[in-house]
N, CA, C and O atoms as a GROMACS GRO file, in nm:
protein
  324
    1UNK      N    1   1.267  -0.062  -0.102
    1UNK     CA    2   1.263  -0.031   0.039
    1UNK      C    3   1.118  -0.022   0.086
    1UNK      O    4   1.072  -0.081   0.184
    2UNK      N    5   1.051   0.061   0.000
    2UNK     CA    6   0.898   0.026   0.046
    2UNK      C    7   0.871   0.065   0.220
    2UNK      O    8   0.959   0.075   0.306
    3UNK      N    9   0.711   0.085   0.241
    3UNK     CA   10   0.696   0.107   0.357
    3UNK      C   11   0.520   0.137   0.341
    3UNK      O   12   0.441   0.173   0.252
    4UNK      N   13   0.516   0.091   0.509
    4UNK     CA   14   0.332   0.027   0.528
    4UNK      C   15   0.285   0.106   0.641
    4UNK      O   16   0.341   0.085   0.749
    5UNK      N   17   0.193   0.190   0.636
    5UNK     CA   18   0.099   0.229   0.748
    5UNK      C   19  -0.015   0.147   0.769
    5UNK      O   20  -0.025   0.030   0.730
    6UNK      N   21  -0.121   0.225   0.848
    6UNK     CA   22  -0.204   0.177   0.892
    6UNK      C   23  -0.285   0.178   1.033
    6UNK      O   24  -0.232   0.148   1.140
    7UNK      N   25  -0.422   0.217   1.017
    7UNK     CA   26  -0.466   0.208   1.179
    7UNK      C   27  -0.593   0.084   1.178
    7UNK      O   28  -0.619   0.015   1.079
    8UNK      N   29  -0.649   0.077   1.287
    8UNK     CA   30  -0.796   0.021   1.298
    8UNK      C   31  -0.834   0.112   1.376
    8UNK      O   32  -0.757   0.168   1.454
    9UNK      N   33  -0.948   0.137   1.368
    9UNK     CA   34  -1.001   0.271   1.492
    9UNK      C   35  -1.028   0.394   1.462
    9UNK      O   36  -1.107   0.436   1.378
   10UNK      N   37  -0.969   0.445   1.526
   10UNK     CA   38  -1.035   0.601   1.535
   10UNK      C   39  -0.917   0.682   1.439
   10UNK      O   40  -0.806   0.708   1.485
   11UNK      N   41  -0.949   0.710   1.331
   11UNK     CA   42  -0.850   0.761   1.243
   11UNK      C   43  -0.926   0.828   1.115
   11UNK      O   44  -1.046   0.817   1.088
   12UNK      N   45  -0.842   0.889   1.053
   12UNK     CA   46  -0.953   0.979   0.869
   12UNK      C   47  -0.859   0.946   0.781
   12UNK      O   48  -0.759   0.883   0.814
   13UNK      N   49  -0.886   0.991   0.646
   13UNK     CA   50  -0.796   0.985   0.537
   13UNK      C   51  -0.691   1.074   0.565
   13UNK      O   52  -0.584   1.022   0.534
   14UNK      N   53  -0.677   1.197   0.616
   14UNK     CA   54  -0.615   1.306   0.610
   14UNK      C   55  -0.499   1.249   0.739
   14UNK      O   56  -0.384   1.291   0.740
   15UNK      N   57  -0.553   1.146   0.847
   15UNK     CA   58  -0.403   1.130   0.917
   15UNK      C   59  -0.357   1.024   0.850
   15UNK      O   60  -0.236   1.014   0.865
   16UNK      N   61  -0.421   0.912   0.758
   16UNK     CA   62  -0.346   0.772   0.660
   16UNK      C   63  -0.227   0.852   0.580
   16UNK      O   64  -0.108   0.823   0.567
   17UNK      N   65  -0.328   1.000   0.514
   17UNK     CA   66  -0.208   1.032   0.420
   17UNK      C   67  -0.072   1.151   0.482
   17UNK      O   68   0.029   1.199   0.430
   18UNK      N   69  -0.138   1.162   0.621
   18UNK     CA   70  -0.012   1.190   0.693
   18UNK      C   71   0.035   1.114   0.717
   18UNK      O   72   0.145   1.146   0.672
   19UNK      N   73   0.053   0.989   0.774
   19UNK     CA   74   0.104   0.889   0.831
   19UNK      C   75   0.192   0.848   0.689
   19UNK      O   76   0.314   0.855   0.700
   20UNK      N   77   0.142   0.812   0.570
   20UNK     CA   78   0.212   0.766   0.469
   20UNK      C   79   0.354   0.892   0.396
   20UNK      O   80   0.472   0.884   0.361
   21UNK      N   81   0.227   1.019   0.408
   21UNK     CA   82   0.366   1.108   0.375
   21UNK      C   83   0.499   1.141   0.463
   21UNK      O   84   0.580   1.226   0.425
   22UNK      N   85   0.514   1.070   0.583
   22UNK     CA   86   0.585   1.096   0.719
   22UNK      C   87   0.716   0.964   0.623
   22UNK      O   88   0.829   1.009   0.604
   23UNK      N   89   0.693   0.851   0.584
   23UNK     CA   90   0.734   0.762   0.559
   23UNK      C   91   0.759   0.758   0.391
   23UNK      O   92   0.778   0.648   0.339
   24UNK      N   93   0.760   0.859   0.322
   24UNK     CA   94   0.734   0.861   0.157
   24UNK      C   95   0.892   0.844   0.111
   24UNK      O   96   0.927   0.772   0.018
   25UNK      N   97   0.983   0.926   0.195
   25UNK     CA   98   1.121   0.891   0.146
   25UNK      C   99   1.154   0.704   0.135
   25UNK      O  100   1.247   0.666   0.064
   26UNK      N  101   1.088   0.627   0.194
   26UNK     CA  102   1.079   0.438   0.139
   26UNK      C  103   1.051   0.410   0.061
   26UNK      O  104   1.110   0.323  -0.002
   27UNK      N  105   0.920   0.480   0.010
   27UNK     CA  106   0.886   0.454  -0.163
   27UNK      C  107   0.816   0.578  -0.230
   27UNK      O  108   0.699   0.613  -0.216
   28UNK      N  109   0.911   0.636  -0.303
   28UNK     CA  110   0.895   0.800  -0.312
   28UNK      C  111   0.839   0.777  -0.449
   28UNK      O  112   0.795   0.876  -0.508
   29UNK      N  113   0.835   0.622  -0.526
   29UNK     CA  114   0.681   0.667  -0.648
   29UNK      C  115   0.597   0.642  -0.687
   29UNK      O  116   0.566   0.645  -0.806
   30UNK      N  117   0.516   0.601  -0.570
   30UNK     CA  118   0.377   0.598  -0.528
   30UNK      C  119   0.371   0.603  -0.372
   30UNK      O  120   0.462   0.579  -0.293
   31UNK      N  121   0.229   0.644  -0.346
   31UNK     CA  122   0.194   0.667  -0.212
   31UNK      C  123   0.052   0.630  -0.259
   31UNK      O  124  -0.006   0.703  -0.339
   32UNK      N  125  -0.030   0.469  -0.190
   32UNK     CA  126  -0.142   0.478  -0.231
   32UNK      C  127  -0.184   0.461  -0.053
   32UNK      O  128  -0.113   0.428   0.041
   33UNK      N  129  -0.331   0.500  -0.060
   33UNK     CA  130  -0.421   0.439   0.059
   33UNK      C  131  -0.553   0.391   0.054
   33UNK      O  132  -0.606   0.413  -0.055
   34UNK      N  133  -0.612   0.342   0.121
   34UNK     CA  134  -0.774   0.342   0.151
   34UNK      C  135  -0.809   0.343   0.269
   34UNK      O  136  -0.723   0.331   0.356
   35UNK      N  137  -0.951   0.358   0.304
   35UNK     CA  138  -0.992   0.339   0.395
   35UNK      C  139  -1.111   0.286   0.350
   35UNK      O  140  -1.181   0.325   0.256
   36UNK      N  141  -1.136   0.139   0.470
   36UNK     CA  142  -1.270   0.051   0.439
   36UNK      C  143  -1.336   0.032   0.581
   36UNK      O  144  -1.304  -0.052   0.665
   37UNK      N  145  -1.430   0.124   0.590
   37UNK     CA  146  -1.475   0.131   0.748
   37UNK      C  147  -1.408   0.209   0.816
   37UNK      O  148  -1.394   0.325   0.780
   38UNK      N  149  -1.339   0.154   0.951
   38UNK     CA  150  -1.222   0.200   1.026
   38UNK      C  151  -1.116   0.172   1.016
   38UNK      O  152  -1.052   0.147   1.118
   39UNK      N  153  -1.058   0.165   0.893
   39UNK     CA  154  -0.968   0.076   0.926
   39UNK      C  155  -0.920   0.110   0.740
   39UNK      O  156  -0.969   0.075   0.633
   40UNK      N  157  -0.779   0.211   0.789
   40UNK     CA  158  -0.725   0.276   0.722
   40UNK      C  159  -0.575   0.156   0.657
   40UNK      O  160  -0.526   0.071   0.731
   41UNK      N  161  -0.528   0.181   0.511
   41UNK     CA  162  -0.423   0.109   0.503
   41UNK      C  163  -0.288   0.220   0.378
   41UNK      O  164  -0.344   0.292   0.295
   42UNK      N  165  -0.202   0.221   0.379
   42UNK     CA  166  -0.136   0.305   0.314
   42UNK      C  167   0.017   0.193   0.287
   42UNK      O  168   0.064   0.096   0.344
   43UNK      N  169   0.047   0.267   0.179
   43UNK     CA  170   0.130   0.174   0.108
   43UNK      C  171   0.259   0.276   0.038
   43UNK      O  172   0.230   0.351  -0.055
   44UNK      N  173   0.368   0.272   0.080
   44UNK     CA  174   0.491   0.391  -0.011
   44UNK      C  175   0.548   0.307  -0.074
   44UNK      O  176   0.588   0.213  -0.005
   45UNK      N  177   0.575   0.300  -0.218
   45UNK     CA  178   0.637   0.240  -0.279
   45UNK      C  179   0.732   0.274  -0.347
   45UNK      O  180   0.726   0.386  -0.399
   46UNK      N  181   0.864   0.180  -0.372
   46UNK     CA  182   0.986   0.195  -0.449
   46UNK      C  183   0.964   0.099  -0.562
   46UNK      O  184   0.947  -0.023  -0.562
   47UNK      N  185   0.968   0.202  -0.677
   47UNK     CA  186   0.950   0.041  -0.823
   47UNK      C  187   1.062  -0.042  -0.858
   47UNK      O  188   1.111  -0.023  -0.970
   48UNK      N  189   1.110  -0.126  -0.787
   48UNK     CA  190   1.197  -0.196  -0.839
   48UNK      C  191   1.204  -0.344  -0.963
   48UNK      O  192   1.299  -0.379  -1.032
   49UNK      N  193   1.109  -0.384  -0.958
   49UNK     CA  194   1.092  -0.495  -1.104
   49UNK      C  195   0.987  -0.477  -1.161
   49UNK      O  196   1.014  -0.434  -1.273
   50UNK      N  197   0.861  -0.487  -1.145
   50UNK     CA  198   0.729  -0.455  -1.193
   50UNK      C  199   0.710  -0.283  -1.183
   50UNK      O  200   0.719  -0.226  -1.074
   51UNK      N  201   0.692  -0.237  -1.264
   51UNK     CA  202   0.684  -0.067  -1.287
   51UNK      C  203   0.602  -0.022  -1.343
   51UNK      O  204   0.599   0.095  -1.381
   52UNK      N  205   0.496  -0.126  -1.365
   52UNK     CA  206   0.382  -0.101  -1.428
   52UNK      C  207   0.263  -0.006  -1.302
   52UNK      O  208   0.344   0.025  -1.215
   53UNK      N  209   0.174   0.031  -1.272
   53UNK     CA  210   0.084   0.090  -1.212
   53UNK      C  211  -0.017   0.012  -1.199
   53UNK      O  212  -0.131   0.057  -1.184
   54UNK      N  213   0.013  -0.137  -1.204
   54UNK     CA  214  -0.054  -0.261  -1.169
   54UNK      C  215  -0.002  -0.290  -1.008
   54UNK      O  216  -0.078  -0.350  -0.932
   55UNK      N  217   0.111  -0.251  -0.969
   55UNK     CA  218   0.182  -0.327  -0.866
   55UNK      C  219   0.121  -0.229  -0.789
   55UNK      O  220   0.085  -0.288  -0.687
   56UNK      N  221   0.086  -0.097  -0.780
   56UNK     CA  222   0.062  -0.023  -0.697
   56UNK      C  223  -0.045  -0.081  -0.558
   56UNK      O  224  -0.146  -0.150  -0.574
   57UNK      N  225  -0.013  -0.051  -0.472
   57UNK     CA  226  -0.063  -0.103  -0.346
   57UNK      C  227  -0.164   0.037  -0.284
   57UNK      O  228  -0.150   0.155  -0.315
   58UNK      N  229  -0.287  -0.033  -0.174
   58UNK     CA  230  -0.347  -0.102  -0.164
   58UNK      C  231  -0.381  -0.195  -0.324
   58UNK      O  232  -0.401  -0.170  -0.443
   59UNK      N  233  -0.370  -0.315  -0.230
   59UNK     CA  234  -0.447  -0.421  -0.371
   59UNK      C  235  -0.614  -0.453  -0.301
   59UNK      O  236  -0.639  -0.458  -0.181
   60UNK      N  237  -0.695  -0.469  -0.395
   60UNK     CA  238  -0.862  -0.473  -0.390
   60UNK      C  239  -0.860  -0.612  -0.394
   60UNK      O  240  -0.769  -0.668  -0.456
   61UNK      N  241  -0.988  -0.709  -0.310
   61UNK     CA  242  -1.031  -0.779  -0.365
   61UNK      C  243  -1.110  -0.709  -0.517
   61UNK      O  244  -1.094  -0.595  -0.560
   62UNK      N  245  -1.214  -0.844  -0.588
   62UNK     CA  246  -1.279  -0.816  -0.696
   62UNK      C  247  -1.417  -0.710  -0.644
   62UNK      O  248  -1.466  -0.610  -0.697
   63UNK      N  249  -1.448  -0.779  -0.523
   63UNK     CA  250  -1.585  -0.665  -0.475
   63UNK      C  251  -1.522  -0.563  -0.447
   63UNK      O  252  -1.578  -0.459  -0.483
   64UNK      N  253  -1.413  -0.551  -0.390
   64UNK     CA  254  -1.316  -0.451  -0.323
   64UNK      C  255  -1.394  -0.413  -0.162
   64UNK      O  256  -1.417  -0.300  -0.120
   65UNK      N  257  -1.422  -0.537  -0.096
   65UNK     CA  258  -1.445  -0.528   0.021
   65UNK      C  259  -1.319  -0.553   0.106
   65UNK      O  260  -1.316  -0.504   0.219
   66UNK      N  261  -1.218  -0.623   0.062
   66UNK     CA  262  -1.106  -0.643   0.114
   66UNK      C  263  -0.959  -0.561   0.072
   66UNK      O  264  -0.938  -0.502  -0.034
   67UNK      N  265  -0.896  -0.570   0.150
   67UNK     CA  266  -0.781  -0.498   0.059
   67UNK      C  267  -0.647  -0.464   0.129
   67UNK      O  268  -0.654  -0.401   0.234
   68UNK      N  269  -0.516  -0.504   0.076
   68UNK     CA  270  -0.439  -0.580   0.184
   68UNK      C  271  -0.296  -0.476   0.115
   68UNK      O  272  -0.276  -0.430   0.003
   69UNK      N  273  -0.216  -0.469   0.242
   69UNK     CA  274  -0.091  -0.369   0.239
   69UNK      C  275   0.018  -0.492   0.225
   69UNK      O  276  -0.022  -0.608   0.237
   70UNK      N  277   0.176  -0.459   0.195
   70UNK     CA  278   0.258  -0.572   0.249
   70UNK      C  279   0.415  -0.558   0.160
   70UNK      O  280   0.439  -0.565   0.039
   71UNK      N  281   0.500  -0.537   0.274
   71UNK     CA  282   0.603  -0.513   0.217
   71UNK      C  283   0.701  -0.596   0.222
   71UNK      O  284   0.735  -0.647   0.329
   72UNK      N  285   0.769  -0.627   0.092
   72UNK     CA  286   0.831  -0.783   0.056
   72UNK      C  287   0.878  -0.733  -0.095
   72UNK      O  288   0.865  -0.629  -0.159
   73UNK      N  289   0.942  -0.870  -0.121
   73UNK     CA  290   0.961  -0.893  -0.260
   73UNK      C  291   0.885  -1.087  -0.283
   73UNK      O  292   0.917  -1.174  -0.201
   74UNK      N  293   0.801  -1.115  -0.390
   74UNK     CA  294   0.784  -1.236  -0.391
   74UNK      C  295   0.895  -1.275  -0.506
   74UNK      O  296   0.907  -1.238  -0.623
   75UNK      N  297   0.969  -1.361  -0.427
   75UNK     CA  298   1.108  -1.425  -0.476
   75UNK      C  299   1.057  -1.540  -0.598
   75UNK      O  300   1.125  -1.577  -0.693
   76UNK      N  301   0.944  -1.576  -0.570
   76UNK     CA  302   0.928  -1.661  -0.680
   76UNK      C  303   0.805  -1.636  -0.799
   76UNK      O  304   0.737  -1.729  -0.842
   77UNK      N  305   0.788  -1.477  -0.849
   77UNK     CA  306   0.690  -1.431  -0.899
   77UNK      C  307   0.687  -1.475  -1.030
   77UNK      O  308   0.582  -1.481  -1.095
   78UNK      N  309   0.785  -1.504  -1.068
   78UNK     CA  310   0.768  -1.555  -1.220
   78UNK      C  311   0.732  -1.701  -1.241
   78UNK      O  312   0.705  -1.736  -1.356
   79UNK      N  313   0.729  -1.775  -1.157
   79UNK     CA  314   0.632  -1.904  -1.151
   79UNK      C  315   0.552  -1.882  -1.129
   79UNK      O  316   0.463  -1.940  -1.193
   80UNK      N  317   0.517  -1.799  -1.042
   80UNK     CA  318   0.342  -1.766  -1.028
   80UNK      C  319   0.289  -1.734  -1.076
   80UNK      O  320   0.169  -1.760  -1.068
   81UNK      N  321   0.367  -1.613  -1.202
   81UNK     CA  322   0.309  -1.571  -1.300
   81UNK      C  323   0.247  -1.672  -1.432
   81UNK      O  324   0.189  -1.621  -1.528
   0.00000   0.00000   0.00000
């Protein structure tokens, strides 16, 4: 079920991880966030195939200047893998 916050603007960590804990019953095992600049992103997660603490969201680029929320299933992960 999963579920995505998020602002740009005028916002802190303390309302991302309100905003995410408002929404935690979608994915009650994990709750990750960041903030890069202004611009806050939060992620609730439900583990349904990957259960490793790899899948956990926000994902980083390698500099970790980027870093992207997104709720889905990729239907074709094992080819990609």
């Amino acid at each position: 079920m999963c579920g995505i916050a998020g602002f740009s603007g005028a916002g802190s960590e303390q309302d991302l991880r309100r905003m995410i804990g408002t929404i935690s019953y979608r994915g009650p095992d994990y709750q990750g966030t960041s903030m890069i600049g202004d611009t806050g992103l939060a992620h609730a997660r439900l583990k349904i195939i990957d259960l490793s603490p790899e899948a956990n969201q926000p994902f980083f680029s390698d500099d970790k200047s980027a870093a992207i929320v997104f709720n889905g299933e990729i239907y074709n992960y094992l080819e990609l893998k």
